[in-house]
C-alpha positions, 0 to 999 in steps of 0.5 A: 818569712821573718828573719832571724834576729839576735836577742837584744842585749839590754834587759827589760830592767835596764830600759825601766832604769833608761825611761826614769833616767831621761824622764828626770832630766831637765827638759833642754836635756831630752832633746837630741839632734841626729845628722842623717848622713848620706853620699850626696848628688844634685837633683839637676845636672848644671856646670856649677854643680859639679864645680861646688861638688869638686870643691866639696870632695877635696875640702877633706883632705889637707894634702891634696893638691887642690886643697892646697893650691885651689880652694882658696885661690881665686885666680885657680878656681876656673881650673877646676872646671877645666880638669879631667875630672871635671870634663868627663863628669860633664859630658857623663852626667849630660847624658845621664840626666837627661835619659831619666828626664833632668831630675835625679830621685835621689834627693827628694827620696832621700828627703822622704825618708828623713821626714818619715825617720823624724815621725818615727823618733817621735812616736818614742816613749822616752821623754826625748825631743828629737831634731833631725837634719842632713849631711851630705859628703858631696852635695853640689846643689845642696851647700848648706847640707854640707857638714861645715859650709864655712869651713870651705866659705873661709880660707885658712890662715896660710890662703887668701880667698874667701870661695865667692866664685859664680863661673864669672870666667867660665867660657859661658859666663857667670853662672844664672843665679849663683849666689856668691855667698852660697858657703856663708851659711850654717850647716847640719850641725850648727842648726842642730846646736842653735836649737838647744841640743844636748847629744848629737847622733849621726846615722850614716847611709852614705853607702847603704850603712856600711862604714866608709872614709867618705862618712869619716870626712863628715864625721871629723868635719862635724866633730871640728864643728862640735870643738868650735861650739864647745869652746865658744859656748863652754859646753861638752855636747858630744857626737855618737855615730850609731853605725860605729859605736866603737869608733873603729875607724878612729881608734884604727886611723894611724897615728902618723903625724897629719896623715892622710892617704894622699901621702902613701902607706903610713909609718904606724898602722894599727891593727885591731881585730875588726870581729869585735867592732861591728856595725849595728845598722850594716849587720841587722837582718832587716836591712838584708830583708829590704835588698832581698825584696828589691832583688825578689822584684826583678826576678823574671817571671818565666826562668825558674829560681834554679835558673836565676842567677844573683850579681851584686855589684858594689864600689870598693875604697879607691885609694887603697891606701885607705884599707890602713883605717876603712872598714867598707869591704868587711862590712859589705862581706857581712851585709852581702852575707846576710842577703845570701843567706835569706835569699836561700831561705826565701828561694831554697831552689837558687843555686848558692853558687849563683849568687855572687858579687863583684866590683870594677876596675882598677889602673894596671901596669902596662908593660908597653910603657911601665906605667900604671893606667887605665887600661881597656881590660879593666874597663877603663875605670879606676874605682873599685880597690876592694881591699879589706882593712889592714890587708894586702889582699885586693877582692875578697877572697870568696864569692864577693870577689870577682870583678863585675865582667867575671862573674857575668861571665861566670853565670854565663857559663853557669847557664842561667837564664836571667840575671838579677843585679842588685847594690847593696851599697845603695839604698836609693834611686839615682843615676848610679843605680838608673843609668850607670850601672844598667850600661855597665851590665849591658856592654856586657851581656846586652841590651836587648837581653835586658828584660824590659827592653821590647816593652820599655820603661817610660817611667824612669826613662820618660821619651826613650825608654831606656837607660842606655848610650850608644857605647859606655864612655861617652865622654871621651874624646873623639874629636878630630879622630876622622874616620880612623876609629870604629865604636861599633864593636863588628867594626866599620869596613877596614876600621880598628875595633875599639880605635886606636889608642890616641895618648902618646905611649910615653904618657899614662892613659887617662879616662878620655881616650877613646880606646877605652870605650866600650860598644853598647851591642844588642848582646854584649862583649862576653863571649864574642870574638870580632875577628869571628864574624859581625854581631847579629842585631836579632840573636846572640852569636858565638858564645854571648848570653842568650838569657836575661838581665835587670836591675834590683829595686832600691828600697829608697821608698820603703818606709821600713827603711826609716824605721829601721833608722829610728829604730837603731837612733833610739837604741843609742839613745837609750845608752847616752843616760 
């Protein structure tokens, strides 16, 4: 069934006037550069990898601590090794890569579908050249995606230390084959601009097209080295996002001063009716398509669609400070709305009450000791404030707004037979989608349940079969706890089950306290009481979920997807002339 699509505003006529226009400029005016914007990772888990990274994330933001006093300071640089951060993305990252086999996919999808985007523009009949390239927000192992290398290689003129570091004083040595000058080399842009280009567009799929702070970084990063260019080249080469054509994330950014979420709610929010800047590329009902397919793949093939229930699970804003000016959730409610609504063309016999979406936890106050932290209810995490833009309002107020572990226990009680979990904030595969979201879902409601379980998956999990850790949160810390703890959730003989918080209750809770972790049972945490008896390996008890579960298939490798890209680089070239 094809989907249903808008009439395109632009008339048969003005496309007539658009081809004589661009076919009566001078040729080094038909060549367009285009930035394919996307979140970033590292094809190999490596320590250096997750420091160029760290470095990376806070280069954004001038009021972050690290920005401040790290960067640029040679003698702070093993510090960042050092961190919580740092720590725990290590020990999760260890195991995560390992499990499918050391290479994550998603650089090398991620490659394929730039290269099929550039065949596509090609194919344009408009007379224009196009010349692609890559940004990542945060890619460790990929310097020269970054979307001003040089800016993070020289220090500003208030710092000291140009950013050479090779882990010469990490406790293992110097990192094997780091190159001190990894930072001195021309990012996205700068290649673009060498080549003569007269435009520059950014298509962002950073979290699968929705509008989000993490591509306004990159976008402002580019921008700065857009003003550079102009000015050393007396030029006025300008910089369109495809996915913001209004430049709402801009024209809504408040107007204090150098402000940034770091210093608290802002003094001059500005408030503009989001309705009128929409997102071409989140709202096309072809990218709905593309999930929908994805979700259709997992469905199993002995449950009924009146007995199939739909989770789609995404990240919220983190900080939310970041709703003055971030318009993520809004755009993931209209992309999650689109998927709903061809879900129920395409399965009329699904339950529209049964397809649902959620995110994870967030720090809470803890009335033991008044501090906000990470707490065992929400999972330990501290990733998902879902506010929409300009509100006050944390989760959307309709069916996108449980927190994951709810609506499994919704569809739980619901009756469903099998599960779907999809993420229609990613469009490729990575450990995200192969591993840490499967243990989410399965400290939940199981890993037997999953559907793939008695046969396994070798492909994506080559040796074990499977995605899954013994309890989610391995990286904390259990060092020297004895035999004081259980991490099995029927408990030990005469052992507390989780163990017992090991952070003074004088001080905030962090991600490495071992009551935070969670038992990967055979069937899940919902509906299980401890103190009720021991977990069953061969059947759920109590109340845990007697069905199945998988997860969704990105549409990383559909070629389609480039197409749609194309396609929507193409519409806004058409308006530049």
């Amino acid at each position: 069934m094809k989907p249903k699509t808008k009439r395109d505003p632009e008339s048969a006529d003005r496309k007539i006037k658009t081809e004589r226009a661009v076919k009566m400029l001078p040729p080094e005016k038909n060549k367009i550069g285009v930035i394919y914007v996307l979140h970033g990772g590292f094809t190999r888990y490596t320590p250096q990898h997750i420091w160029d990274s760290a470095v990376q994330m806070f280069s954004y933001d001038p009021n972050h601590p690290v920005f401040d006093m790290v960067i640029w300071n040679s003698e702070f640089w093993p510090m960042i090794g050092q961190s919580e951060f740092s720590i725990k993305f290590c020990k999760k990252y260890e195991f995560e890569y390992e499990r499918i086999g050391g290479d994550d996919p998603f650089p090398e999808q991620s490659e394929t579908q730039l290269a099929q985007m550039k065949a596509e523009l090609d194919k344009n009949s408009l007379g224009l050249e196009f010349e692609v390239d890559c940004a990542c927000w945060m890619c460790g192992d990929k310097v020269k995606n970054y979307p001003w290398p040089r800016f993070i290689y020289n220090p500003p003129p208030d710092k000291k230390d140009r950013v050479t570091y090779c882990g010469e004083r990490e406790e293992e040595g110097p990192w094997e084959g780091s190159n001190p000058e990894r930072y001195n080399v021309d990012g996205p842009a700068e290649r673009l601009l060498k080549k003569g280009v007269s435009q520059i567009i950014i298509i962002d799929m950073t979290v699968g097209s929705v509008r989000f702070y993490k591509t306004y970084d990159v976008v402002q990063m580019t921008k700065r080295v857009l003003k550079k260019w102009n000015n050393d080249h007396n030029t006025a080469i300008p910089l369109h996002w495809v996915n913001d054509p209004t430049n709402f994330m801009e024209r809504v950014y408040p107007k204090d001063e150098g402000w940034t979420s770091m210093l608290g709610p802002p003094e001059k929010p500005v408030q503009i009716d989001i309705k009128e800047s929409p997102n071409p590329v989140a709202f096309d009902p072809e990218l709905a398509i593309l999930h929908v397919e994805g979700l259709e793949k997992s469905f199993s093939g002995s449950v009924s669609d009146v007995d199939t229930g739909i989770l789609i699970f995404n990240h919220g804003i983190f900080d939310p400070n970041r709703r003055f000016f971030d318009p993520k959730i809004d755009d993931t409610n209209v992309l999650n709305d689109n998927i709903k609504e061809l879900l129920l063309e395409r399965h009329p016999k699904i339950k529209a009450e049964n397809i649902i979406g959620a995110y994870g936890g967030v720090k809470q106050l803890n009335p033991e000791n008044n501090l906000v932290e990470r707490t065992r209810e929400m999972r330990g995490e501290d990733i998902a404030h879902a506010y929409r833009y300009n509100t006050n309002s944390d989760l959307p107020n309709n069916e996108w707004g449980y927190r994951y572990w709810d609506a499994l226990e919704y569809l739980k009680n619901q009756g469903v037979k099998h599960i779907v979990v999809g993420f229609s904030q990613v469009i490729s595969d990575s450990v995200l989608t192969l591993v840490e979201m499967p243990n989410q879902i399965a400290k939940e409601i199981g890993v037997k349940t999953w559907i793939k379980y008695a046969q396994g998956d070798f492909e994506n999990y080559p040796g074990i079969g499977h995605p899954f850790t013994e309890y989610w949160g391995n990286w904390v810390n259990i060092d020297g706890l004895g035999t004081k703890y259980s991490l099995k959730m029927g408990g030990e003989e005469g052992l507390p089950y989780p163990p017992p918080r090991q952070t003074p209750l004088d001080e905030k809770r962090d991600d490495m306290d071992p009551s935070l972790a969670f038992d990967l049972s055979d069937y899940g945490h919902l509906g299980y009481d401890p103190e009720k008896g021991k977990p069953d390996p061969d059947k759920p008890v109590q109340n845990q979920y007697t069905g199945t579960w998988d997860s969704y298939v990105t549409p990383g490798r559909e070629v389609r997807l480039a197409k749609l890209l194309a396609k929507h680089i193409l519409k806004t070239a058409e308006k530049l002339f």
